[in-house]
PDB file of N, CA, C and O in Angstrom:
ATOM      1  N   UNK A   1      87.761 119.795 168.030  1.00  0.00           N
ATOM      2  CA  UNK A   1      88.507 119.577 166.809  1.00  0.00           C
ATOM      3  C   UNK A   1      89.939 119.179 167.155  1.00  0.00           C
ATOM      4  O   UNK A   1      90.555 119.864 167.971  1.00  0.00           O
ATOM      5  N   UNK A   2      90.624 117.895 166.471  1.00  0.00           N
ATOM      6  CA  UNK A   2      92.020 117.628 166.892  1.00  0.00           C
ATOM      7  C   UNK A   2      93.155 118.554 166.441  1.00  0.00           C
ATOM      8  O   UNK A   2      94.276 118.532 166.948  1.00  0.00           O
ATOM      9  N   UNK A   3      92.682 119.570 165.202  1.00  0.00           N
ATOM     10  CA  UNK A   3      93.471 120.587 165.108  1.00  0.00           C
ATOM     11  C   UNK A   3      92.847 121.928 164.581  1.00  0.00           C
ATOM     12  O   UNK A   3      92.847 122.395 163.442  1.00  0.00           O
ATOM     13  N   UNK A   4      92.277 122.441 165.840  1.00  0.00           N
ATOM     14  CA  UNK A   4      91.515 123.447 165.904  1.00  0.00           C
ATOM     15  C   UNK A   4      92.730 125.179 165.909  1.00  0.00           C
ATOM     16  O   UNK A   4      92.211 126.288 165.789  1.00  0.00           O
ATOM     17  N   UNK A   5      93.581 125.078 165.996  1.00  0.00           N
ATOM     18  CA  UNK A   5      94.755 125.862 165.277  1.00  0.00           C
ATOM     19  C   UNK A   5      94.858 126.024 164.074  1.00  0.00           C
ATOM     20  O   UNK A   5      95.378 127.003 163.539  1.00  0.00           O
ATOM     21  N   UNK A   6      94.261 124.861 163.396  1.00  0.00           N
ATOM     22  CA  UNK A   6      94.364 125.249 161.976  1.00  0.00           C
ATOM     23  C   UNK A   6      92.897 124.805 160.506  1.00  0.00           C
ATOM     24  O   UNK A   6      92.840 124.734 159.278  1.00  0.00           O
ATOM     25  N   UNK A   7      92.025 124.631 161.641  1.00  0.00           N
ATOM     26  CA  UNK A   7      90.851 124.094 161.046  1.00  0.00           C
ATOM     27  C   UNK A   7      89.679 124.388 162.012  1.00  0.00           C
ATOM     28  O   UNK A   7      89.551 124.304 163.234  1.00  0.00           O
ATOM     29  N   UNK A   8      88.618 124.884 160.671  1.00  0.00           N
ATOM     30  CA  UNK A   8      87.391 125.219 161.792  1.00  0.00           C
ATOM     31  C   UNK A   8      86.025 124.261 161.427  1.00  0.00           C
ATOM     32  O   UNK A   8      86.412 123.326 160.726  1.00  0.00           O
ATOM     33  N   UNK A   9      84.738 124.196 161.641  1.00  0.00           N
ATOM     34  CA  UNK A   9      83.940 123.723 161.773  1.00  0.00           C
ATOM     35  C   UNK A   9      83.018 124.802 160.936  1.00  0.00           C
ATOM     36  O   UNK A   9      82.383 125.331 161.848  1.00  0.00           O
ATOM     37  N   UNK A  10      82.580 125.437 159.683  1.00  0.00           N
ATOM     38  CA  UNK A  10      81.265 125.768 159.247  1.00  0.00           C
ATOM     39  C   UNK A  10      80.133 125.664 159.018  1.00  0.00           C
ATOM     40  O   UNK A  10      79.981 124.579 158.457  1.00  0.00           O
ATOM     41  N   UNK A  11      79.048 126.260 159.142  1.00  0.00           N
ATOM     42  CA  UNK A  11      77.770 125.875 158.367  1.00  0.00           C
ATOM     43  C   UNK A  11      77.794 126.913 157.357  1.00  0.00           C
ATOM     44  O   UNK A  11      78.545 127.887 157.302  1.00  0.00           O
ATOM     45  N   UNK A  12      76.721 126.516 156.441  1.00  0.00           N
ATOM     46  CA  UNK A  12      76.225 127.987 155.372  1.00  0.00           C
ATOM     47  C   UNK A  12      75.307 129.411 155.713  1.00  0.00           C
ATOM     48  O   UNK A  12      74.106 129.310 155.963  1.00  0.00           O
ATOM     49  N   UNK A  13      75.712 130.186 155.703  1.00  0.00           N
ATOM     50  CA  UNK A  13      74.569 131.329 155.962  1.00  0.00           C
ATOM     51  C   UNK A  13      74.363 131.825 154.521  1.00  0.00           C
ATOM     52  O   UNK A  13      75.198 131.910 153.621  1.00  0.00           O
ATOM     53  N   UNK A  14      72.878 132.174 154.513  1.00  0.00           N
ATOM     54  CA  UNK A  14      72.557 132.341 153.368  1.00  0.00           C
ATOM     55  C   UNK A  14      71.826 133.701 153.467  1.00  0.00           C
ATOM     56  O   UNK A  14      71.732 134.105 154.626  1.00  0.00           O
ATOM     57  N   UNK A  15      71.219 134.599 152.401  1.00  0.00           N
ATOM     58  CA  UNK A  15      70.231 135.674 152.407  1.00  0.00           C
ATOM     59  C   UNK A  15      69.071 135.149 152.064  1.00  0.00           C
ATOM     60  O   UNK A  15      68.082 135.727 152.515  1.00  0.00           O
ATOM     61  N   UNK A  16      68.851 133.950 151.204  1.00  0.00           N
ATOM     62  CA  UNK A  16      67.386 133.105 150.762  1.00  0.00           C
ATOM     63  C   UNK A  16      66.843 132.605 152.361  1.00  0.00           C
ATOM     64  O   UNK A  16      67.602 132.221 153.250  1.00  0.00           O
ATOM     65  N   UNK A  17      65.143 132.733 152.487  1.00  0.00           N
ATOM     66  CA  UNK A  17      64.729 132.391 153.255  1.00  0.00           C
ATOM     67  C   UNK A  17      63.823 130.672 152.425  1.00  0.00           C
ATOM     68  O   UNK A  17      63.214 129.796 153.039  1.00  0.00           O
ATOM     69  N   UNK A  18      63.983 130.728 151.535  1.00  0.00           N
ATOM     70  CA  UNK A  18      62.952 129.824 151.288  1.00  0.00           C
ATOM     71  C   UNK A  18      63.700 128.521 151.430  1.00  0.00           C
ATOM     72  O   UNK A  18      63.164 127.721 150.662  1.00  0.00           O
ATOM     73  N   UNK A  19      64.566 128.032 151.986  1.00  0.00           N
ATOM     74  CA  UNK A  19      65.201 126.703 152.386  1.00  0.00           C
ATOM     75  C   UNK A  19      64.408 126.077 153.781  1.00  0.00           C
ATOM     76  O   UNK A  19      64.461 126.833 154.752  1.00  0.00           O
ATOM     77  N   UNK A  20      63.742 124.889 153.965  1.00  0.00           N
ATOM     78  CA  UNK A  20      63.093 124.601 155.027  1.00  0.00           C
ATOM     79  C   UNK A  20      63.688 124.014 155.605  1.00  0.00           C
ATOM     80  O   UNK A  20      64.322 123.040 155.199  1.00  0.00           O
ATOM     81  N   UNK A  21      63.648 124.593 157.152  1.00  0.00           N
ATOM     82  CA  UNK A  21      64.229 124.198 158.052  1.00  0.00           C
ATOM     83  C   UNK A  21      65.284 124.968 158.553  1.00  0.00           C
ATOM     84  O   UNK A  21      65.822 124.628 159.607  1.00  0.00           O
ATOM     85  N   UNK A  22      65.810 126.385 157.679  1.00  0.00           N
ATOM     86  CA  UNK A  22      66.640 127.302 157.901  1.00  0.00           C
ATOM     87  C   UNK A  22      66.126 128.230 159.175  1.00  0.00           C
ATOM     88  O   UNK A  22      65.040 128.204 159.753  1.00  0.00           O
ATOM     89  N   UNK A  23      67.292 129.059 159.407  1.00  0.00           N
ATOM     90  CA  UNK A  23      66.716 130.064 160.386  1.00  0.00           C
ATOM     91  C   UNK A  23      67.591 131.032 160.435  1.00  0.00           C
ATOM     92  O   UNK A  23      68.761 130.957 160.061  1.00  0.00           O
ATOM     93  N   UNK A  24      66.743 132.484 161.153  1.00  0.00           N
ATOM     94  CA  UNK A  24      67.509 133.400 160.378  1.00  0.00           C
ATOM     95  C   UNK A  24      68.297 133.925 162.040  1.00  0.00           C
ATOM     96  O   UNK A  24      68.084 133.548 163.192  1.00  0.00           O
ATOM     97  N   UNK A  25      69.151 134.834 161.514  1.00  0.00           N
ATOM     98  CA  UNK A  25      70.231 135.032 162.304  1.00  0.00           C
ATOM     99  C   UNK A  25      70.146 136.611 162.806  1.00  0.00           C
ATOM    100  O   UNK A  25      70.540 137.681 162.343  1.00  0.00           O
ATOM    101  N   UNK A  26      69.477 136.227 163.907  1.00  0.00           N
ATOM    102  CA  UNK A  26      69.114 137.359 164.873  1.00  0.00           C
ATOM    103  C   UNK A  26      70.486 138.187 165.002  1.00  0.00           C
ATOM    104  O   UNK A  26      71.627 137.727 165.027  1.00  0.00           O
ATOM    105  N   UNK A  27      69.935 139.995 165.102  1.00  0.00           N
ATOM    106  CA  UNK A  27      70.886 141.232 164.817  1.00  0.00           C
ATOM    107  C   UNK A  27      71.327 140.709 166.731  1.00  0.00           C
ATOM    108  O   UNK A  27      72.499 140.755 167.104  1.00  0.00           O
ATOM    109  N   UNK A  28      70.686 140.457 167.274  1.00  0.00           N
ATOM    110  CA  UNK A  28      71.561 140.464 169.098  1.00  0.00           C
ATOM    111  C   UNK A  28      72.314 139.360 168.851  1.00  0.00           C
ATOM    112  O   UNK A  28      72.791 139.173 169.970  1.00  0.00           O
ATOM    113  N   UNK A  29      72.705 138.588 168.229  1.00  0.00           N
ATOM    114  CA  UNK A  29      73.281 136.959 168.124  1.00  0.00           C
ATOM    115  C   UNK A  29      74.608 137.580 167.724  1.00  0.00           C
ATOM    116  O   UNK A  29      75.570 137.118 168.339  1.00  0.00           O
ATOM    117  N   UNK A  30      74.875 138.526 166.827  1.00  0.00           N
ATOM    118  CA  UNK A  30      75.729 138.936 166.173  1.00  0.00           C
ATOM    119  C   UNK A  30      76.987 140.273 167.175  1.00  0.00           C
ATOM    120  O   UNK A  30      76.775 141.410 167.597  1.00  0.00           O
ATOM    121  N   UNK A  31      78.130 139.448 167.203  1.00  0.00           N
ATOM    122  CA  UNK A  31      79.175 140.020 168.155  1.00  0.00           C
ATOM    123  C   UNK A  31      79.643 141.006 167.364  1.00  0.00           C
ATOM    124  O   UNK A  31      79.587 142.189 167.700  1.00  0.00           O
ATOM    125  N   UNK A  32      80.270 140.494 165.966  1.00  0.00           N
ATOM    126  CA  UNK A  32      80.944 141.595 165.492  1.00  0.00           C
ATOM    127  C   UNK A  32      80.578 141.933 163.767  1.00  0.00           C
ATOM    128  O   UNK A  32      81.577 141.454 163.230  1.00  0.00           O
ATOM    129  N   UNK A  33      79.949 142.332 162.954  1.00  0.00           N
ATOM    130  CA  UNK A  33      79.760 142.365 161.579  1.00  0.00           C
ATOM    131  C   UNK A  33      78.247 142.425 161.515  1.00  0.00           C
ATOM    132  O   UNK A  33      77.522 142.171 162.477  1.00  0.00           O
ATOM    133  N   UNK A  34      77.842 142.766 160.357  1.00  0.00           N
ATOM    134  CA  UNK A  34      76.381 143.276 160.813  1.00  0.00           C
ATOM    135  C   UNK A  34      76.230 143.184 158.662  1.00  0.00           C
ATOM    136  O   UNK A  34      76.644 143.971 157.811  1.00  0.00           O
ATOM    137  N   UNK A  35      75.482 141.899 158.537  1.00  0.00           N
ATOM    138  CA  UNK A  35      75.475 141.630 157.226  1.00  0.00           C
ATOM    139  C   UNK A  35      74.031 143.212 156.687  1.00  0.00           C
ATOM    140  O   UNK A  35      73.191 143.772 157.391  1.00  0.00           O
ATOM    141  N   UNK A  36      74.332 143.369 155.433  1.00  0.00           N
ATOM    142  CA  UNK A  36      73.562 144.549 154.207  1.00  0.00           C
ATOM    143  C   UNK A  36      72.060 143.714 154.415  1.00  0.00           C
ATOM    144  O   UNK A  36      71.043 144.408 154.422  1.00  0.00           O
ATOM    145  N   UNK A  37      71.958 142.504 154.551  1.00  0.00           N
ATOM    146  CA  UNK A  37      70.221 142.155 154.411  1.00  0.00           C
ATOM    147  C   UNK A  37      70.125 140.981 155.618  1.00  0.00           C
ATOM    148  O   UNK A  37      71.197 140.786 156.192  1.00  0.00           O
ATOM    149  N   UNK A  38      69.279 140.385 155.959  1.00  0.00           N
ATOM    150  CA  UNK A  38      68.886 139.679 156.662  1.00  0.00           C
ATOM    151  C   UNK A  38      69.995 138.095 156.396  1.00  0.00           C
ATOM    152  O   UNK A  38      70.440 138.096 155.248  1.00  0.00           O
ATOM    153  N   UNK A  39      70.346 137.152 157.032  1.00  0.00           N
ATOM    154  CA  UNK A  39      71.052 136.517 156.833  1.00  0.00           C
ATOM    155  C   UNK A  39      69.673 134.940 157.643  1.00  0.00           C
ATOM    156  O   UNK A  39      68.717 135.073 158.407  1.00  0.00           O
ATOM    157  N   UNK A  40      70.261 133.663 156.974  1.00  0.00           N
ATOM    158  CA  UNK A  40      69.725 132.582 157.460  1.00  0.00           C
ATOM    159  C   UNK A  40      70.664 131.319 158.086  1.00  0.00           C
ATOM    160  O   UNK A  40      71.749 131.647 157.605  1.00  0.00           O
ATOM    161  N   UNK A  41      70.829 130.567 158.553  1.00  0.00           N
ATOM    162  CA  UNK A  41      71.605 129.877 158.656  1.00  0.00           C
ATOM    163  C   UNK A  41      71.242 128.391 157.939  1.00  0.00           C
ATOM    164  O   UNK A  41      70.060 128.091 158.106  1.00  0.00           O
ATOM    165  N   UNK A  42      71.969 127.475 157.229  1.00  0.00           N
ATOM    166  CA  UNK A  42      71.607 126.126 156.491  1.00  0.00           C
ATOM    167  C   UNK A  42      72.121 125.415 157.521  1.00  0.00           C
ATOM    168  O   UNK A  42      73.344 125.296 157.435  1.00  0.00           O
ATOM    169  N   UNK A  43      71.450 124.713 158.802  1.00  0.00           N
ATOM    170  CA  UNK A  43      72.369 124.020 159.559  1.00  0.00           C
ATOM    171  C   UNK A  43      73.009 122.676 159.214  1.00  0.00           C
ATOM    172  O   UNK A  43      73.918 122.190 159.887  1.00  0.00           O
ATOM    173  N   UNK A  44      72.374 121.981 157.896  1.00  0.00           N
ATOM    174  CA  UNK A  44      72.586 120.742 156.944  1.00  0.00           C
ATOM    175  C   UNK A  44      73.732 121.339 156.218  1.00  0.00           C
ATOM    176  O   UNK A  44      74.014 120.479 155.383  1.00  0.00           O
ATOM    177  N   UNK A  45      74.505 122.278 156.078  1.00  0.00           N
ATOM    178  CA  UNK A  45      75.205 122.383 155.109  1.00  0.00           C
ATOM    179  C   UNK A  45      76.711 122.726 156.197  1.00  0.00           C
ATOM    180  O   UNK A  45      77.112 123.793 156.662  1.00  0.00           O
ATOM    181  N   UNK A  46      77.190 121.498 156.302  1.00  0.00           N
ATOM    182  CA  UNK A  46      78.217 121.631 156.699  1.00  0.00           C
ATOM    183  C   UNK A  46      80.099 121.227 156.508  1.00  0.00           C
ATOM    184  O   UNK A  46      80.454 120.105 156.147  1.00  0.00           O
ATOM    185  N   UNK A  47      80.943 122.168 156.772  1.00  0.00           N
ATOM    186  CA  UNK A  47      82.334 122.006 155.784  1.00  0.00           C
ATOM    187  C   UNK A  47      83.129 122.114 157.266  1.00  0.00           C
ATOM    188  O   UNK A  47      82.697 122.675 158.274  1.00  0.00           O
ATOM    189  N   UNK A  48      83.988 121.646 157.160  1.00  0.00           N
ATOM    190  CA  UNK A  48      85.668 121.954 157.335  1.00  0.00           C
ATOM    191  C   UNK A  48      86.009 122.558 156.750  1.00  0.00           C
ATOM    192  O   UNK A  48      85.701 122.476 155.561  1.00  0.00           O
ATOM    193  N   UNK A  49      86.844 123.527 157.200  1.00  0.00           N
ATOM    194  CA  UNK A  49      87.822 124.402 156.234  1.00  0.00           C
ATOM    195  C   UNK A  49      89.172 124.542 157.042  1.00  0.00           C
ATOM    196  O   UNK A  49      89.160 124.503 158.272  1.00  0.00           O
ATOM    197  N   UNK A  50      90.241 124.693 156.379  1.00  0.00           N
ATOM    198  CA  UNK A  50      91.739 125.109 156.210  1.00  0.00           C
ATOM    199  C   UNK A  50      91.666 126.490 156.902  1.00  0.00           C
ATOM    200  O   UNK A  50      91.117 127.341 156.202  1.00  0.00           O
ATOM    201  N   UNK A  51      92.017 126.835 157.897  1.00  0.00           N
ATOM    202  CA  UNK A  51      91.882 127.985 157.836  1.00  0.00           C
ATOM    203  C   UNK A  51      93.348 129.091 157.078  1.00  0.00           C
ATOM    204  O   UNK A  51      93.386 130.297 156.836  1.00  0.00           O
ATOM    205  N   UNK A  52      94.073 128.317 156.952  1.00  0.00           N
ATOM    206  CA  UNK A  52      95.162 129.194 155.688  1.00  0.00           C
ATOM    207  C   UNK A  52      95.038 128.998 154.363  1.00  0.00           C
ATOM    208  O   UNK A  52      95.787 129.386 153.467  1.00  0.00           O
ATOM    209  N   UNK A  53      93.595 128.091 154.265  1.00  0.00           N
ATOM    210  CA  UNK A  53      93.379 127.927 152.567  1.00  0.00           C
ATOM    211  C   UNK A  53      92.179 128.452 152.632  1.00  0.00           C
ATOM    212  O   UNK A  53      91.892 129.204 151.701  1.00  0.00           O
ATOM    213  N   UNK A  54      91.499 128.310 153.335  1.00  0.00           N
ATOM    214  CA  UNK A  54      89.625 128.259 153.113  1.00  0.00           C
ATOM    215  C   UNK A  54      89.044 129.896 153.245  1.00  0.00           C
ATOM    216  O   UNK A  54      88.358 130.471 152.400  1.00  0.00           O
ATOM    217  N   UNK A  55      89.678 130.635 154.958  1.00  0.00           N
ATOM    218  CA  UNK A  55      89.765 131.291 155.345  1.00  0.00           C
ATOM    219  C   UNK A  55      90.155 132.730 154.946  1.00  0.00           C
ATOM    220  O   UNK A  55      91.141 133.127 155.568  1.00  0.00           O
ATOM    221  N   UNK A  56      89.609 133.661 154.022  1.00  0.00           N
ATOM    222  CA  UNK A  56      90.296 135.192 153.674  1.00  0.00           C
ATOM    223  C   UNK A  56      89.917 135.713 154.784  1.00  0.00           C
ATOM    224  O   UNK A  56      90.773 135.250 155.539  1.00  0.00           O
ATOM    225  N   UNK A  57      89.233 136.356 155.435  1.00  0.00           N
ATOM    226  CA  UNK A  57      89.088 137.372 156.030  1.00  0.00           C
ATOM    227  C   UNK A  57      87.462 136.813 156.543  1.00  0.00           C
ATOM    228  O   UNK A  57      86.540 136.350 155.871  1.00  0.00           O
ATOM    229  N   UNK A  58      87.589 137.100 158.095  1.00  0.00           N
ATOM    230  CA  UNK A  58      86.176 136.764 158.481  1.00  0.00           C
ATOM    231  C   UNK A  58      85.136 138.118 158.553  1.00  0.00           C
ATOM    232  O   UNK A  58      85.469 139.224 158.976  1.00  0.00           O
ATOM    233  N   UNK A  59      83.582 137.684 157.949  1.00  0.00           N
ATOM    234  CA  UNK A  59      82.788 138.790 158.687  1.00  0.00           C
ATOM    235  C   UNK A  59      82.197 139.366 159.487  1.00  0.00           C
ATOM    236  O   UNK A  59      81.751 140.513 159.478  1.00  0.00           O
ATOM    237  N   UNK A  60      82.160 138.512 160.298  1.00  0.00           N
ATOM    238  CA  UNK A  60      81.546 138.488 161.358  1.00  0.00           C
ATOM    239  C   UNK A  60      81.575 137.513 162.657  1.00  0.00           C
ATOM    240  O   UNK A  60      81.644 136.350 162.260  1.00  0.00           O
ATOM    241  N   UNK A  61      81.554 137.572 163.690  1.00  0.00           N
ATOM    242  CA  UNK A  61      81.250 136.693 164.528  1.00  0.00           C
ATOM    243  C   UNK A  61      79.695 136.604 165.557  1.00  0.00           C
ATOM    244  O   UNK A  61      78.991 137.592 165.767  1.00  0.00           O
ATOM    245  N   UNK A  62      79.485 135.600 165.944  1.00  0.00           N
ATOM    246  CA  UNK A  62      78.083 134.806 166.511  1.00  0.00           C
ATOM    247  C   UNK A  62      78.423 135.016 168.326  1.00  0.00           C
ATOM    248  O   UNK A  62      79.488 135.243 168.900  1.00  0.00           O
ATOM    249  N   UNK A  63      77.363 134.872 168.736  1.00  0.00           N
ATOM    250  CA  UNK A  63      77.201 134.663 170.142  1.00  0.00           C
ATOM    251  C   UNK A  63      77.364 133.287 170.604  1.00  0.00           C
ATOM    252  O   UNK A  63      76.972 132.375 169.877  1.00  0.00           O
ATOM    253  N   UNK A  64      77.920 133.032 171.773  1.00  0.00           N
ATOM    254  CA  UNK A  64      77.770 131.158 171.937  1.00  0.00           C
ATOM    255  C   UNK A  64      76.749 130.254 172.235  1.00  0.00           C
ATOM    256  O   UNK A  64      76.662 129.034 172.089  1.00  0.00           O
ATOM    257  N   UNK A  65      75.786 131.333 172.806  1.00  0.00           N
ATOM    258  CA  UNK A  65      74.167 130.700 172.467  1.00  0.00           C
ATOM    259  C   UNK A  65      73.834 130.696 171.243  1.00  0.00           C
ATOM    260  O   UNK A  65      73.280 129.687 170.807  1.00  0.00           O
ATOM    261  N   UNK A  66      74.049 131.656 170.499  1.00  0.00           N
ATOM    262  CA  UNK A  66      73.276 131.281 168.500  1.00  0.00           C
ATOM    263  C   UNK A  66      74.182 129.663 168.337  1.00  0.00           C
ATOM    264  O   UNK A  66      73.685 128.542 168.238  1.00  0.00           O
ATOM    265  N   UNK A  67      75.552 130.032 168.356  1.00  0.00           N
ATOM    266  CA  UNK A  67      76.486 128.810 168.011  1.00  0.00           C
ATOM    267  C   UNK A  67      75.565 127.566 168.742  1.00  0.00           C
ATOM    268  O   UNK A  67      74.987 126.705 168.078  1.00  0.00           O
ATOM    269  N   UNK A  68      75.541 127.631 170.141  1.00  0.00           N
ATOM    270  CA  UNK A  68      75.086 126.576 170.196  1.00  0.00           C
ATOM    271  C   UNK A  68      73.119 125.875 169.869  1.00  0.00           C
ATOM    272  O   UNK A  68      72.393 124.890 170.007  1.00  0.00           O
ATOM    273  N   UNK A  69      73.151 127.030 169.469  1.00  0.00           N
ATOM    274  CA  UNK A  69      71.582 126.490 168.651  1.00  0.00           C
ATOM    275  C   UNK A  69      71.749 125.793 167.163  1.00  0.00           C
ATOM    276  O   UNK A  69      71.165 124.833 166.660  1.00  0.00           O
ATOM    277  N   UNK A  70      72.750 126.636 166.679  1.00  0.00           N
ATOM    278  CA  UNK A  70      73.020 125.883 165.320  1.00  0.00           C
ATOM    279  C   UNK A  70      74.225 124.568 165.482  1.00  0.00           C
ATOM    280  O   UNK A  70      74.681 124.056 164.460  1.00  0.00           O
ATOM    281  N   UNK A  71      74.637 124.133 166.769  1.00  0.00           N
ATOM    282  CA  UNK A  71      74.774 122.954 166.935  1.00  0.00           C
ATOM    283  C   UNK A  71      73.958 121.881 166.881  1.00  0.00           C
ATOM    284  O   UNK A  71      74.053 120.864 166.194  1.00  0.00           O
ATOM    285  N   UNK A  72      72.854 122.327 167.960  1.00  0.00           N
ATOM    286  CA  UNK A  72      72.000 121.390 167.806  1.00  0.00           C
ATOM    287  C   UNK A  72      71.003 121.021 166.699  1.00  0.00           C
ATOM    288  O   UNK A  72      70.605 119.866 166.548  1.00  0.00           O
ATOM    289  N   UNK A  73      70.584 122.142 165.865  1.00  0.00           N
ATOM    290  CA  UNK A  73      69.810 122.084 164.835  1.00  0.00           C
ATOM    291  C   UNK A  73      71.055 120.625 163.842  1.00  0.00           C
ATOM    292  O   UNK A  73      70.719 119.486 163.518  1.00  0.00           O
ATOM    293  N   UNK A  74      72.240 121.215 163.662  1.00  0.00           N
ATOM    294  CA  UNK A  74      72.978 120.556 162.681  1.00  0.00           C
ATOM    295  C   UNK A  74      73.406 118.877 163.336  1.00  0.00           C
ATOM    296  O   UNK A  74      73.660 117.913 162.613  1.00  0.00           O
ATOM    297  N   UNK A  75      73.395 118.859 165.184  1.00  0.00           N
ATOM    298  CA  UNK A  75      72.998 117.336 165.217  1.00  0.00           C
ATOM    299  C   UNK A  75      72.249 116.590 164.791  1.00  0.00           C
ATOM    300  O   UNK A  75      72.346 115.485 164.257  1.00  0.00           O
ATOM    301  N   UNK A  76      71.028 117.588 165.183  1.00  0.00           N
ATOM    302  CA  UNK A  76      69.556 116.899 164.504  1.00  0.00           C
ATOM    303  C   UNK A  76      69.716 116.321 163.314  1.00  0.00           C
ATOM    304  O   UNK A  76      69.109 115.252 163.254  1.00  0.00           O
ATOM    305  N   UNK A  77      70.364 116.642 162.226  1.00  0.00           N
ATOM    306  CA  UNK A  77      70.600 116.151 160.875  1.00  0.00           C
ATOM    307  C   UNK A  77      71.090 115.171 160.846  1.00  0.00           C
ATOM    308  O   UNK A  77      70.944 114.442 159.865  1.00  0.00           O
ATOM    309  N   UNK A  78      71.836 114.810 161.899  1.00  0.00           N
ATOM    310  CA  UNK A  78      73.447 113.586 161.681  1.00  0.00           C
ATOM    311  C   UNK A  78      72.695 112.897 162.761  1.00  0.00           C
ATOM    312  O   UNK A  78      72.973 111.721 162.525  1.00  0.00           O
ATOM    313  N   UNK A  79      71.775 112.898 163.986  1.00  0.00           N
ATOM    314  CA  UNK A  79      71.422 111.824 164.709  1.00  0.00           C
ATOM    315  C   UNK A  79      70.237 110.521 163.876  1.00  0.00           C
ATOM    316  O   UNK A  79      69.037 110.708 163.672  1.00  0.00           O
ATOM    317  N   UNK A  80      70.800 109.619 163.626  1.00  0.00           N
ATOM    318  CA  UNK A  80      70.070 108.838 163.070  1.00  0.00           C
ATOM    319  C   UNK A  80      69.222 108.117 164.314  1.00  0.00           C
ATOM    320  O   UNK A  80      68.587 107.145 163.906  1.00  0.00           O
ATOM    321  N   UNK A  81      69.047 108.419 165.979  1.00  0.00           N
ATOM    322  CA  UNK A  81      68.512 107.536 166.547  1.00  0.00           C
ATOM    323  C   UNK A  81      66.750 107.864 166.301  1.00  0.00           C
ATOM    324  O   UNK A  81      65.951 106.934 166.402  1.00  0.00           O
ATOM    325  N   UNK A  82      66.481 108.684 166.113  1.00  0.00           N
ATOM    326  CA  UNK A  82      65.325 108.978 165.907  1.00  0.00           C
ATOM    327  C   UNK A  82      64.967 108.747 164.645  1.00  0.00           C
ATOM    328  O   UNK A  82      65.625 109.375 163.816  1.00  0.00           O
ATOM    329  N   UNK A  83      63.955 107.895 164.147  1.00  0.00           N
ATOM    330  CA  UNK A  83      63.540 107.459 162.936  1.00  0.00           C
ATOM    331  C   UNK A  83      62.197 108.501 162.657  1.00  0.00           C
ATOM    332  O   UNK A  83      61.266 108.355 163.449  1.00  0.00           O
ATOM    333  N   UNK A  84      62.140 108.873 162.273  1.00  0.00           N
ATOM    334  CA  UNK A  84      61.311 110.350 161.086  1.00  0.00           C
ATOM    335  C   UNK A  84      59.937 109.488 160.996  1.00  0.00           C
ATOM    336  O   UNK A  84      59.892 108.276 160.789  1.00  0.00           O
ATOM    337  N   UNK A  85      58.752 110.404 161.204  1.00  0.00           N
ATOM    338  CA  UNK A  85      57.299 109.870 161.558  1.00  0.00           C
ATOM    339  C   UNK A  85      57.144 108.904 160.066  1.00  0.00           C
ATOM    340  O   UNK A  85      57.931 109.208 159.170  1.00  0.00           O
ATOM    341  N   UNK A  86      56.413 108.059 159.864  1.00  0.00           N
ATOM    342  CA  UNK A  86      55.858 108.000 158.886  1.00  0.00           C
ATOM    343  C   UNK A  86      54.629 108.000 158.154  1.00  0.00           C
ATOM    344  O   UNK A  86      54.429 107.614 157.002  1.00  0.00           O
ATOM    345  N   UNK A  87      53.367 108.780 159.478  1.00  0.00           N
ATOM    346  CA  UNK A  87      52.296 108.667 159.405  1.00  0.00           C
ATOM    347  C   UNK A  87      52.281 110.719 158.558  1.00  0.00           C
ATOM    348  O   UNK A  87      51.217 111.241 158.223  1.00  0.00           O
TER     349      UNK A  87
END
C-alpha cells in the first residue's frame, strides 16, 4: 500500500455461512479476539478504509497464513487470466 500509515486493505467477515465461495475463519487463525459465533470470510468483498475515518477500534487480529489464504482466494476474483469453464 503507498500509504499504509494511514490506510488498510479489508475484506468482509461475516456470521452467514450461506454465501458461496466463503470460508470460515478457523479459532487457531485467530491472534487476538475470539468472535460470540463462528465467523466467515467474503473474499469478493473488498474496501479500503481510512484508518482515522473507517477504523474505531479493531477486534481482532488473523495469522499471516489465514491473511495469506484470503489473499489468494480474493486474487482469484480480480485475475481475469483464467476464463471460467463453460461446459
Amino acid at each position: 500500500m503507498p500509504y499504509s500509515d494511514e490506510e488498510s486493505i479489508a475484506v468482509a467477515f461475516a456470521t452467514q455461512s450461506h454465501h458461496p465461495g466463503n470460508f470460515a475463519v478457523p479459532s487457531e487463525a485467530l491472534i487476538r479476539g475470539e468472535p460470540s459465533q463462528q465467523s466467515f470470510v467474503l473474499p469478493w468483498t473488498v474496501a479500503t478504509l481510512k484508518d482515522d475515518l473507517h477504523v474505531a477500534d479493531r477486534q481482532g487480529s488473523v495469522t499471516d497464513e489465514f491473511t495469506d489464504q484470503v489473499t489468494s482466494a480474493t486474487i482469484s476474483y480480480l485475475d481475469d487470466s483464467e476464463e471460467p469453464d463453460s461446459a
